[in-house]
One Martini backbone bead per residue (centre of mass of N, CA, C, O) as a GRO file, in nm:
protein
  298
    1UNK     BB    1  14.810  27.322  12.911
    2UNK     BB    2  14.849  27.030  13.017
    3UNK     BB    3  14.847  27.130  13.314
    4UNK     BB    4  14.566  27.285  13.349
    5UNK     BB    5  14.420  27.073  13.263
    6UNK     BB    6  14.510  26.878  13.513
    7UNK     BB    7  14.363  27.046  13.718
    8UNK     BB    8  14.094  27.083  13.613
    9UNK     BB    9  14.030  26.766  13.653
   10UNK     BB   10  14.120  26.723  13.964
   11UNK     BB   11  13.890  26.902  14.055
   12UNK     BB   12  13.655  26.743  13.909
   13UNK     BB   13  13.738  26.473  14.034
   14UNK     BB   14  13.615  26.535  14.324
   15UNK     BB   15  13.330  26.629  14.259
   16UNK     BB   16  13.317  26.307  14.139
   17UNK     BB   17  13.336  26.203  14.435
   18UNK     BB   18  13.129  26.325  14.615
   19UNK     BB   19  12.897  26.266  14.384
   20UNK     BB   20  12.945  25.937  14.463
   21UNK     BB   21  12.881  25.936  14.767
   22UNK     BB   22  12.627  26.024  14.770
   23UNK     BB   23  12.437  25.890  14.597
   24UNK     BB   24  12.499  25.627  14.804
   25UNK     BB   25  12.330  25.716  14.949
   26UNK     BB   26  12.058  25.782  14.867
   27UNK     BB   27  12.030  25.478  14.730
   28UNK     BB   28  12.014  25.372  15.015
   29UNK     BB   29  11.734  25.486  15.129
   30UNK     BB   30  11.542  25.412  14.890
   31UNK     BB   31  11.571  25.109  14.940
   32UNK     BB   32  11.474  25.116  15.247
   33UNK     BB   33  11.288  25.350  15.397
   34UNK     BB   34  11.175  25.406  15.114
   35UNK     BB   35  11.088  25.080  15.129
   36UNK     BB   36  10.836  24.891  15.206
   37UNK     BB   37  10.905  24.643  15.160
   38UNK     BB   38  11.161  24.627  15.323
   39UNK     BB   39  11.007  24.754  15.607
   40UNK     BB   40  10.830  24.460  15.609
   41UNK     BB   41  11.091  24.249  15.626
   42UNK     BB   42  11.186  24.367  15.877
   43UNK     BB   43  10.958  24.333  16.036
   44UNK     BB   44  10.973  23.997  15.986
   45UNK     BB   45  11.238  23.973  16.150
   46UNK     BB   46  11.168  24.094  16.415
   47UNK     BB   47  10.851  24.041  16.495
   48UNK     BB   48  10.688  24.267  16.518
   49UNK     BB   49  10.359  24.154  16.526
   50UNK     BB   50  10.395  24.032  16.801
   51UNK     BB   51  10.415  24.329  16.922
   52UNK     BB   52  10.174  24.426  16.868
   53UNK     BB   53   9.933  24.182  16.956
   54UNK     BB   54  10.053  24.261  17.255
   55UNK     BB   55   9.933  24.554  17.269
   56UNK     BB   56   9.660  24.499  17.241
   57UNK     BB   57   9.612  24.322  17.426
   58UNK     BB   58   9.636  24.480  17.648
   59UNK     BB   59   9.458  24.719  17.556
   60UNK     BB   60   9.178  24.520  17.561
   61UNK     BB   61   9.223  24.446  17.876
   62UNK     BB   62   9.155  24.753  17.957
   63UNK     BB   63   8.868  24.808  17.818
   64UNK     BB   64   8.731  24.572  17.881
   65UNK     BB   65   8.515  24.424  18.105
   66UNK     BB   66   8.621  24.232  18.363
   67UNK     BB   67   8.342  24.043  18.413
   68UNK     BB   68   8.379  23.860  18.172
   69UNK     BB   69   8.423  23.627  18.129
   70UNK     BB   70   8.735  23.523  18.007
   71UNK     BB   71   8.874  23.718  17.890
   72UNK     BB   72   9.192  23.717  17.867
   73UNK     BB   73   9.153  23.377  17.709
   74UNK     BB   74   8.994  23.563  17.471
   75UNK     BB   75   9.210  23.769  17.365
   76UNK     BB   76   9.396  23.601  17.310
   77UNK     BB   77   9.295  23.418  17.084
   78UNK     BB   78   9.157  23.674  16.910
   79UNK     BB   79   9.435  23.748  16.798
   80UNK     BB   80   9.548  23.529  16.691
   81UNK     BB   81   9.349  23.518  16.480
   82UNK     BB   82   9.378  23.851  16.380
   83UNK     BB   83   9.667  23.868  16.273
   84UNK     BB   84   9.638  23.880  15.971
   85UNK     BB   85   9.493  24.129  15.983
   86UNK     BB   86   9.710  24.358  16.108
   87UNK     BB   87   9.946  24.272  15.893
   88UNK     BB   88   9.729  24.383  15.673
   89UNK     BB   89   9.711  24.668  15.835
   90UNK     BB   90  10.037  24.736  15.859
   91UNK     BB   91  10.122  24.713  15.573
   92UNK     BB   92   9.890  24.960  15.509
   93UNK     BB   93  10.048  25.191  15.657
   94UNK     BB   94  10.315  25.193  15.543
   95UNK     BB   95  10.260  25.246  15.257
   96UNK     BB   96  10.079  25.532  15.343
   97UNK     BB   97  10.324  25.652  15.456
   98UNK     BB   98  10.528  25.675  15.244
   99UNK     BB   99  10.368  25.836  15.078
  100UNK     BB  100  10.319  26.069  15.204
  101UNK     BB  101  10.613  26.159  15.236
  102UNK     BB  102  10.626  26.174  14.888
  103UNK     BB  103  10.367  26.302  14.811
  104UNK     BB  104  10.115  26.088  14.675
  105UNK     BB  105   9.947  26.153  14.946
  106UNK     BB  106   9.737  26.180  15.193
  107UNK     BB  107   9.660  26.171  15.558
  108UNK     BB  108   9.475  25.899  15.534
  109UNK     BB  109   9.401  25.638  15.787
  110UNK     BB  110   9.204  25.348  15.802
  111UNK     BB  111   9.114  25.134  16.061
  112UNK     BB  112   8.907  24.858  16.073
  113UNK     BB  113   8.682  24.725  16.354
  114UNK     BB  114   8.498  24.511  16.285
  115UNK     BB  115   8.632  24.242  16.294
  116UNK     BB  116   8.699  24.257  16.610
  117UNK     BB  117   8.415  24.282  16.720
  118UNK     BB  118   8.308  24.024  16.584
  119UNK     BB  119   8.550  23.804  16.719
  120UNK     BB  120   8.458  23.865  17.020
  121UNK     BB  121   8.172  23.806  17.007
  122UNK     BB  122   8.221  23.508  16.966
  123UNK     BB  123   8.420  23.430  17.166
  124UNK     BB  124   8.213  23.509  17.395
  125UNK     BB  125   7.988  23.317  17.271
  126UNK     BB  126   8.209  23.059  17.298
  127UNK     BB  127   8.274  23.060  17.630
  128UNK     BB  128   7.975  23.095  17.759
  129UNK     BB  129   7.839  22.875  17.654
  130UNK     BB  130   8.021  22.628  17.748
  131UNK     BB  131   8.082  22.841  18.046
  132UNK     BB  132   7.846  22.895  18.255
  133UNK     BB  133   7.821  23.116  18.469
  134UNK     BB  134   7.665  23.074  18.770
  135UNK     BB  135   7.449  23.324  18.712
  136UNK     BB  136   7.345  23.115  18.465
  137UNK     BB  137   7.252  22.875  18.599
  138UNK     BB  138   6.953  22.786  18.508
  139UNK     BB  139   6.862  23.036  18.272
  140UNK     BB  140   6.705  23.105  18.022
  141UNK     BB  141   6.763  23.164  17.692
  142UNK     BB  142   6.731  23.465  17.708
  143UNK     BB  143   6.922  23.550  17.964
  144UNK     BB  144   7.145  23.474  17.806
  145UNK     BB  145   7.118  23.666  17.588
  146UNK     BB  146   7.074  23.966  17.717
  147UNK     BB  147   7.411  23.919  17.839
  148UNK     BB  148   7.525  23.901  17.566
  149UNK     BB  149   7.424  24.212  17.445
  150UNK     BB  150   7.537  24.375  17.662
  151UNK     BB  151   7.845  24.273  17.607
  152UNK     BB  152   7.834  24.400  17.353
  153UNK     BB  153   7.773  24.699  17.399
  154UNK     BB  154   8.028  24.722  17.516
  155UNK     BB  155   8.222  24.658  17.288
  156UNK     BB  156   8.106  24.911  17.122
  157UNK     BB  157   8.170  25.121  17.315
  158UNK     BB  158   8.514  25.063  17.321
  159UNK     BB  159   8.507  24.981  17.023
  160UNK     BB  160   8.563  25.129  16.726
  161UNK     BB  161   8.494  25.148  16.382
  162UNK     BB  162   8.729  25.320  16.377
  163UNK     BB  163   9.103  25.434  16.268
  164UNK     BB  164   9.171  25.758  16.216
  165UNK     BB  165   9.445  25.944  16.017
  166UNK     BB  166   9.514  26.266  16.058
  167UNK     BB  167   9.648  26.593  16.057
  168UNK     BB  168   9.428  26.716  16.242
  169UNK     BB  169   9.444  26.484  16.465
  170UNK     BB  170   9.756  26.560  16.526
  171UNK     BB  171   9.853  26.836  16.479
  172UNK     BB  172  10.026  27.126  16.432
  173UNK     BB  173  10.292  27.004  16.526
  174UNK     BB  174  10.322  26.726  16.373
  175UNK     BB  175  10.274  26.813  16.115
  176UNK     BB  176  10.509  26.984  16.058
  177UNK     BB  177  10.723  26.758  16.082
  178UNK     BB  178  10.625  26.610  15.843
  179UNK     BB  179  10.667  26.844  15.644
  180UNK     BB  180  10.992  26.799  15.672
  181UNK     BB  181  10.998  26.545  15.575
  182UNK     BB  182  10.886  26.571  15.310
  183UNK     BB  183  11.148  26.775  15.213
  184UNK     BB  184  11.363  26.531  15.246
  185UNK     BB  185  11.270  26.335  15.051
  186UNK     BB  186  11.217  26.571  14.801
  187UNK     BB  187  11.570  26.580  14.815
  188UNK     BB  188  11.600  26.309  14.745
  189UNK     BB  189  11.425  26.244  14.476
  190UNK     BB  190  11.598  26.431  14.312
  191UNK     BB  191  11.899  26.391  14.351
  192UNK     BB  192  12.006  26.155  14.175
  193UNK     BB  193  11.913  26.326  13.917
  194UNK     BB  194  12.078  26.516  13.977
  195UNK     BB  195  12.394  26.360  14.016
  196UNK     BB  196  12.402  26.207  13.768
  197UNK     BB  197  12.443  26.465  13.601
  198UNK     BB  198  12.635  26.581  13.705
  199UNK     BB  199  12.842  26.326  13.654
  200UNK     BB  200  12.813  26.340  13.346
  201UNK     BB  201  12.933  26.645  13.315
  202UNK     BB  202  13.207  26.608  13.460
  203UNK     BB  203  13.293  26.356  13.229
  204UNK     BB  204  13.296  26.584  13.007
  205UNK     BB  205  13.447  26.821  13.063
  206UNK     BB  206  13.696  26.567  13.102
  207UNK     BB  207  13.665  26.525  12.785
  208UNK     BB  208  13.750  26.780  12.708
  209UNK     BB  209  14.036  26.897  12.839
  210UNK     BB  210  14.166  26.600  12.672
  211UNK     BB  211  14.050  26.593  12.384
  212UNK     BB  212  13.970  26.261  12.376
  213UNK     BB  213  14.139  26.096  12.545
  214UNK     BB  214  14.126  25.829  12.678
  215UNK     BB  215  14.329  25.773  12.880
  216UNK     BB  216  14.304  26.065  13.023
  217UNK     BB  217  13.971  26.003  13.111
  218UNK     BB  218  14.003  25.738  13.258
  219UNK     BB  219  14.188  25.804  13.463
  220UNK     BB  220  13.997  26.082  13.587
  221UNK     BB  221  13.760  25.880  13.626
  222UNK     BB  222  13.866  25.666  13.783
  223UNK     BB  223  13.968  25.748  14.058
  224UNK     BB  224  13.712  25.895  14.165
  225UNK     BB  225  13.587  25.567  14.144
  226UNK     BB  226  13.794  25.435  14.355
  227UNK     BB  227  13.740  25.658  14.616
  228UNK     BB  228  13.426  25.607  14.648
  229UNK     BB  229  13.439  25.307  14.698
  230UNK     BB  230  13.651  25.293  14.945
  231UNK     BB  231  13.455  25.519  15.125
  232UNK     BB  232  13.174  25.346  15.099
  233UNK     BB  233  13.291  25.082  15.223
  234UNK     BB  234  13.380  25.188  15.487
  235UNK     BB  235  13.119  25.334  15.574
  236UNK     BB  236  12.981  25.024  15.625
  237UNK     BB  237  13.100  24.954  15.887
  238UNK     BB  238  13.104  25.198  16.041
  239UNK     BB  239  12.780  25.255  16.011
  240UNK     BB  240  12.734  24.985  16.182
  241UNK     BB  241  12.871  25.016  16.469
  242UNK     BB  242  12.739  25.282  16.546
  243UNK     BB  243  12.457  25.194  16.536
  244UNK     BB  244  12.503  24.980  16.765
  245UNK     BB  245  12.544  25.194  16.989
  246UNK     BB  246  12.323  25.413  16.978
  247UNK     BB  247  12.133  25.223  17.058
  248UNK     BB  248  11.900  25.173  17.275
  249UNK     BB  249  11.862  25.016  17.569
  250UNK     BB  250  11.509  24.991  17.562
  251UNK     BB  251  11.491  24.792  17.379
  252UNK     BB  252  11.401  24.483  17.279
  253UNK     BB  253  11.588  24.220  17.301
  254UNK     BB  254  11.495  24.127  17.070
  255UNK     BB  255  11.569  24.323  16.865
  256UNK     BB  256  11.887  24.345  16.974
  257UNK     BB  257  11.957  24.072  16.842
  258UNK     BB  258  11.921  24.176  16.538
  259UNK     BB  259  12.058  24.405  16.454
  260UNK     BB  260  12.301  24.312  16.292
  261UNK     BB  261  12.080  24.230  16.041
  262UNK     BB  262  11.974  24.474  15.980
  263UNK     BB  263  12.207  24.666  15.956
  264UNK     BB  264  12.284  24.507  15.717
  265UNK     BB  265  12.033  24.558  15.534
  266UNK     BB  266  12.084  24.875  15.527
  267UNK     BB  267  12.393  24.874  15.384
  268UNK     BB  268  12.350  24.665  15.149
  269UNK     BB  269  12.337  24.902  14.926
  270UNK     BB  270  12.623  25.021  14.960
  271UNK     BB  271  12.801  24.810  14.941
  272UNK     BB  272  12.732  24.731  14.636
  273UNK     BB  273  12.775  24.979  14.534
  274UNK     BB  274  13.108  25.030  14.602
  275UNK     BB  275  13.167  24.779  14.396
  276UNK     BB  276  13.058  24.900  14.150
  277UNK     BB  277  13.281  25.156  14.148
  278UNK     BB  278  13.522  25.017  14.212
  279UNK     BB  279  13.523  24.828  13.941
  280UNK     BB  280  13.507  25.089  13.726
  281UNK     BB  281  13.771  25.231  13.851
  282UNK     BB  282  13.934  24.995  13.763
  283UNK     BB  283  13.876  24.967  13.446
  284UNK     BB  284  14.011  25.240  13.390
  285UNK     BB  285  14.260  25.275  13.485
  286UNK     BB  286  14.360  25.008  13.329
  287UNK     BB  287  14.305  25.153  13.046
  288UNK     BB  288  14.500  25.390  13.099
  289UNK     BB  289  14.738  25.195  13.078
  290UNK     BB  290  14.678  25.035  12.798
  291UNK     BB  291  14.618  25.273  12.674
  292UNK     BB  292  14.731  25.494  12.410
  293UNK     BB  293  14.853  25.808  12.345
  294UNK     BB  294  14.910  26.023  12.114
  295UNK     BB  295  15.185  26.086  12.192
  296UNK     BB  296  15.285  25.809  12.171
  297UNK     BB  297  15.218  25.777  11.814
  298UNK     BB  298  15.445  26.047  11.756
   0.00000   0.00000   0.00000
């Protein structure tokens, strides 16, 4: 009976290692990809916001009437002033990209460019005014009022009042794709309360098997924490290299080279993870060894 018992503690004892290495993949997806806070630290790591405002300022570039007198070295100023704008404006587009991911609301983003606006009217009414183009020299300031006004205007033409984005603006290919991710998300967020149960119960029925027995529970216990925190620390290096070969050639120099730094920080939770089950495998093992069976004390 007592190895029947032994082999069926050792079959669960498998299932509760493969349960303890998805745990850590969960957990630490849960950590990152969907921890808005993680991926708002790794974009100022990255220095995304100056690729984001360096982009902006293109599109502003493109789009605004080129006869405005020194348009470029406003447009360029004008940015610079709104960073702080952008980086609170990217910010909660994280925030609410995430939340929609978990299903926690729907995709309704809009982002005021009312500030954008008005940023720009200021500093272009104070380049001409600083410095009035040729045909504006020595012209009534009413002219000038006017001559900025059209400008005005047309800013307001190209720059709308906000941008909305929602499921129906996006179109139902995209929607498709977001509602599969949405539930991928919301299998990784119940899973690890499956698997914790999980985990519990295979530990209760190897400790019903053993019959109470501290000494045969910590064993069957211990290893398969031993052999979990093993592959998933082994995991996090080979996991590093991959992702480093993977990565496209196309991204920008800054983002290559911070890569290595990423993605430590992308499996900084699984190798936590890793040490902290293996440190518990590795007391039930010793456990195991200095506790005494009954069958010792008869």
């Amino acid at each position: 009976m007592k190895i029947v018992n032994g082999i069926f503690s050792g079959i669960l004892g498998f299932f509760l290692t493969v349960s303890l290495i998805i745990l850590g993949g969960i957990i630490t997806v849960e950590n990152t990809i969907l921890n808005p806070a993680f991926v708002i630290s790794e974009m100022e790591k990255m220095d995304a916001y100056s690729i984001i405002t360096n982009q902006v300022s293109l599109q502003l570039k493109g789009q605004l009437p080129t006869e405005i007198p020194y348009i470029e070295e406003m447009i360029d100023e004008t940015i610079t002033e709104l960073e702080p704008w952008l980086r609170e404006q990217a910010n909660l587009v994280i925030y609410d990209g995430i939340a929609y991911l978990k299903e926690e609301q729907e995709l309704h983003v809009i982002i005021p460019l009312e500030e954008v606006r008005e940023r720009i009217k200021e500093n272009v009414q104070e380049f001409i005014l600083e410095s009035l183009p040729p045909e504006l020299a020595g012209v009534p300031q009413e002219m000038v009022e006017f001559f900025l006004s059209q400008i005005y205007i047309e800013i307001d033409n190209q720059i709308p009042e906000k941008i909305e984005v929602n499921e129906t603006l996006l179109g139902t290919e995209i929607t498709a794709q977001l509602h599969q991710a949405q539930q991928v998300v919301g299998y990784i967020e119940i899973g690890d309360i499956i698997l914790i149960s999980l985990i519990v119960l295979l530990v209760l029925i190897i400790t019903l098997l053993q019959r109470w027995r501290l000494k045969f529970i910590a064993r069957y216990s211990g290893l398969p924490f031993i052999m979990a925190g093993v592959f998933t620390l082994i995991a996090t290096f080979l996991a590093g290299n991959f992702i480093s070969e993977v990565v496209p050639a196309e991204l920008p120099h800054e983002i290559t080279a911070l890569l290595p730094l990423l993605v430590g920080d992308f499996i900084s939770p699984m190798r936590t993870y890793s040490i902290i089950i293996l440190a518990m495998g590795i007391v039930l093992l010793v456990l195991s060894l200095i506790l005494k069976s009954s069958d010792d004390l008869s």
